[in-house]
N, C-alpha and C positions, 0 to 999 in steps of 0.2 A: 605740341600740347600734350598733356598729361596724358591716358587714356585710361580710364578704371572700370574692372569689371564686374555687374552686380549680379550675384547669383541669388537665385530665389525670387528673381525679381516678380514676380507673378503675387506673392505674399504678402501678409498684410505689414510687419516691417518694412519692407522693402516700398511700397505704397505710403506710409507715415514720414518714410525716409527722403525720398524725390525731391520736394521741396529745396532741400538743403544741399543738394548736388549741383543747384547753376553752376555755369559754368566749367562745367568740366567736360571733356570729350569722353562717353560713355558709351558703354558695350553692356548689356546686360543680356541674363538666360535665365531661363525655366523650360522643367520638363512638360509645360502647360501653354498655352499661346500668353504673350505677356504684351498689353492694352497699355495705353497714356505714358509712355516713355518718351514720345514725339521723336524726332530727328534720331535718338539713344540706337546704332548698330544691334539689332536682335537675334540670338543664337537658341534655337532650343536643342535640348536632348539631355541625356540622364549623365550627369558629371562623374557617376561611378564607372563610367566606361572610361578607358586613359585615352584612346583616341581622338574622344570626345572634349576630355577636359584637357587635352593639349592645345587642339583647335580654339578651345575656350578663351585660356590665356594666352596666344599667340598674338605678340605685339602687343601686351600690355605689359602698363608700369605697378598700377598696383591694382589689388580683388579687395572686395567689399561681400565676403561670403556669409550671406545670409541664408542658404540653402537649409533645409531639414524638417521633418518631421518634428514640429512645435510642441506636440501632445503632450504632457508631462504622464500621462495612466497611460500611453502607448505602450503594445507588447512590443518583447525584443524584434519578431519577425519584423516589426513594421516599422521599428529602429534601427536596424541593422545597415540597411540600404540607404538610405538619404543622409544618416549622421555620423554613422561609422565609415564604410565605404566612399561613400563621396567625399567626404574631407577629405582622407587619407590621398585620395586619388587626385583631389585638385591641389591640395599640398605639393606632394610629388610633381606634380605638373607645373607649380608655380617653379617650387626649386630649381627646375629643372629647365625653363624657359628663362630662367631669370631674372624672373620678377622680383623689383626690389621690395612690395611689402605687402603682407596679407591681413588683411583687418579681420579678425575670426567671429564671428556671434557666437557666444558661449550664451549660458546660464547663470542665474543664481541658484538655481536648484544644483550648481556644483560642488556650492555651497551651502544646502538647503539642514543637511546634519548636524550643521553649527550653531542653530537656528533654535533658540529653547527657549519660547516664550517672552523674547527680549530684554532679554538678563544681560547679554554680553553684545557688542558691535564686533561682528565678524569682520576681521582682517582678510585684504587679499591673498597674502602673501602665507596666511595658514594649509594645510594640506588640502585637500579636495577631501569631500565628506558628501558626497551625492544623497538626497533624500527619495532618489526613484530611479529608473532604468534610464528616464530620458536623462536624467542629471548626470548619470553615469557614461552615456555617449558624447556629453560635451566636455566628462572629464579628460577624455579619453583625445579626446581632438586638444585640449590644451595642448596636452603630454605631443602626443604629436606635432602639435605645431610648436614646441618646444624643440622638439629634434629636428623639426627641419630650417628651424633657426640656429641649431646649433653646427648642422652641418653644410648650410649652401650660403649663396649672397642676399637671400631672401629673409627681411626683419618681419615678423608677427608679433600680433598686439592681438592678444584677445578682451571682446566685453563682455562681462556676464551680464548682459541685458535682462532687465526687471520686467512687466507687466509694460508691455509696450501699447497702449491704447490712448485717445484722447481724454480719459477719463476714467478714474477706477471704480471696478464693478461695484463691488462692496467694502463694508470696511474692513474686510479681511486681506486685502491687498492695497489698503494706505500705505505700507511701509516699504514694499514693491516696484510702487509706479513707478515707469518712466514716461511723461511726456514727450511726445510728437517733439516739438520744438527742443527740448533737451537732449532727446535721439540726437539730433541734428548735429547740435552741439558736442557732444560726445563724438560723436563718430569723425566732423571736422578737425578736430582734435590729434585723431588718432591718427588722420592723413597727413598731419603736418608735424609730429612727432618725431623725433630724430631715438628713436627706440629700439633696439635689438631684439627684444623678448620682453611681453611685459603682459600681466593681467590685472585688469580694471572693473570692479562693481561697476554699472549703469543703470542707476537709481536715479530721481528726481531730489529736488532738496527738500527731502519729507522732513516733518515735525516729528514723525514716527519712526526713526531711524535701527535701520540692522544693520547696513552694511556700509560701510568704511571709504568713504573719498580721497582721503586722503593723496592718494599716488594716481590715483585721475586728476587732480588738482592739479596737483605739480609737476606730473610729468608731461597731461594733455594739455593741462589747461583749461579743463572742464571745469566750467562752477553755473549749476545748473542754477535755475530761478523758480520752477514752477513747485508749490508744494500741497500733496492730494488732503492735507486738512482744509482748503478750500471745499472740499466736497464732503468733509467727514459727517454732516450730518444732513446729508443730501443722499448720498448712497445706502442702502439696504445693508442692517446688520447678515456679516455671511463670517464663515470661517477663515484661518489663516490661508493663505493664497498657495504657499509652500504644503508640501506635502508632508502627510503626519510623519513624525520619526518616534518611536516607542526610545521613553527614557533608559 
C-alpha cells in the first residue's frame, strides 16, 4: 500500500484535509503533539533538521507538505524557519530517499501582485508576484521545488491554496475560498496525477473569481462545486483578503 506523509499535520489544513485521506496508509508529523489521526504512524520534530526530515520520508511514496508558518503579516525571523528552511530541507530529503512525489502547499499570495481589484483572472503560469514576505517564501519553495524536480526521480505539484476554512470570514475573501470538501478534491487530484512539475490555483468555484482553473482542471481533474456567494450576504462586509499592493 501506498504510504503518504502529512506534514503539518497538527494545522488547521491538514485537520479540514483528514476526511479525504481514507484509505490511504499514513505517516504524518508536526513539531507539536498531533491528535485525531487514529491508526496514521506519528513523527514529531522540526523538518528543518536533515536528520529529521530523512527519517520523516523514510519509506514513503509520496508527502503531502503542509508544514509553515500560515501568517501572511509574519516577520521574516518567523518565516524563515518553518517555509524557507524546512521546505528546502524536506525537498532535499524527498529527492534524495526517492520519493516519487511531493504535493507542495503554496499560496495565492504568490500570486497576490497580480491581484488589482479584479480587472484581470490571474494565470498560473504568470511569474510569481508575492504581495507580502509570507508570499514570498512560498515563492521561493515553488522555485525550489521546481529544481528538485528538475533534477531527481521525485515529481512536485504545487497548490496555491486560497482561504482554506469551512466558510469565508467576510466578503473580502469570497474570491479566495477554498472549501473543506474542495481541498479534498484538489489535493485527490494531485495524488493521482501523472505530473512532473506543475502549479495550481486552489480556489473554490466562486462567482467571484481571480484566479484561473484551468490547468487544475485538466491536468488534476479538479472541478470544485462549492461557491462562497452562498454566503455573500451572510458574512460581514471586510477588506480584500490579499494583501494591499500599492499601484
Amino acid at each position: 500500500m501506498t504510504t503518504v506523509l502529512i506534514t503539518g499535520a497538527a494545522g488547521n489544513v491538514a485537520g479540514q484535509l483528514r476526511p479525504g485521506l481514507e484509505g490511504l496508509d499514513l505517516r504524518v508529523t508536526d513539531r507539536r503533539a498531533v491528535p485525531g489521526w487514529g491508526p496514521a504512524e506519528v513523527v514529531t520534530g522540526d523538518l528543518a533538521d536533515p536528520a529529521f526530515a530523512a527519517r520523516a520520508v523514510d519509506g514513503v511514496d509520496t508527502v503531502i507538505h503542509l508544514a509553515a508558518n500560515p501568517v501572511p503579516s509574519a516577520l521574516w525571523a518567523d518565516l524563515r524557519g518553518p517555509n524557507v528552511g524546512a521546505a528546502a530541507t524536506l525537498l532535499d530529503a524527498a529527492a534524495a530517499a526517492g520519493v516519487a512525489k511531493v504535493v507542495l502547499a503554496t499560496s495565492i499570495h504568490v500570486a497576490g501582485g497580480h491581484v488589482r481589484a479584479g480587472k484581470v483572472i490571474v494565470e498560473p503560469s504568470w511569474q510569481a508576484r508575492p504581495c507580502c514576505r509570507y508570499g514570498a517564501t512560498k515563492a521561493f519553495a515553488e522555485a525550489y521545488g521546481y529544481a528538485a524536480a528538475a533534477t531527481s526521480g521525485t515529481s512536485v505539484l504545487c497548490l496555491r491554496l486560497g482561504l482554506c476554512l469551512p466558510a469565508p470570514t467576510t466578503t473580502g475573501n469570497l474570491a479566495e475560498w477554498l472549501a473543506p470538501a474542495d481541498l479534498r478534491r484538489l489535493v485527490r487530484g494531485a495524488l493521482a496525477a501523472e505530473v512532473r512539475y506543475g502549479v495550481y490555483f486552489g480556489v473554490s468555484a466562486n462567482t467571484r473569481r481571480l484566479f484561473d482553473l484551468g490547468n487544475a482542471r485538466e491536468e488534476l481533474g479538479y472541478e470544485p462545486v462549492l461557491d462562497s456567494e452562498l454566503f455573500a450576504h451572510t458574512v460581514r462586509t471586510g477588506p480584500p483578503g490579499l494583501c494591499a499592493v500599492k499601484e
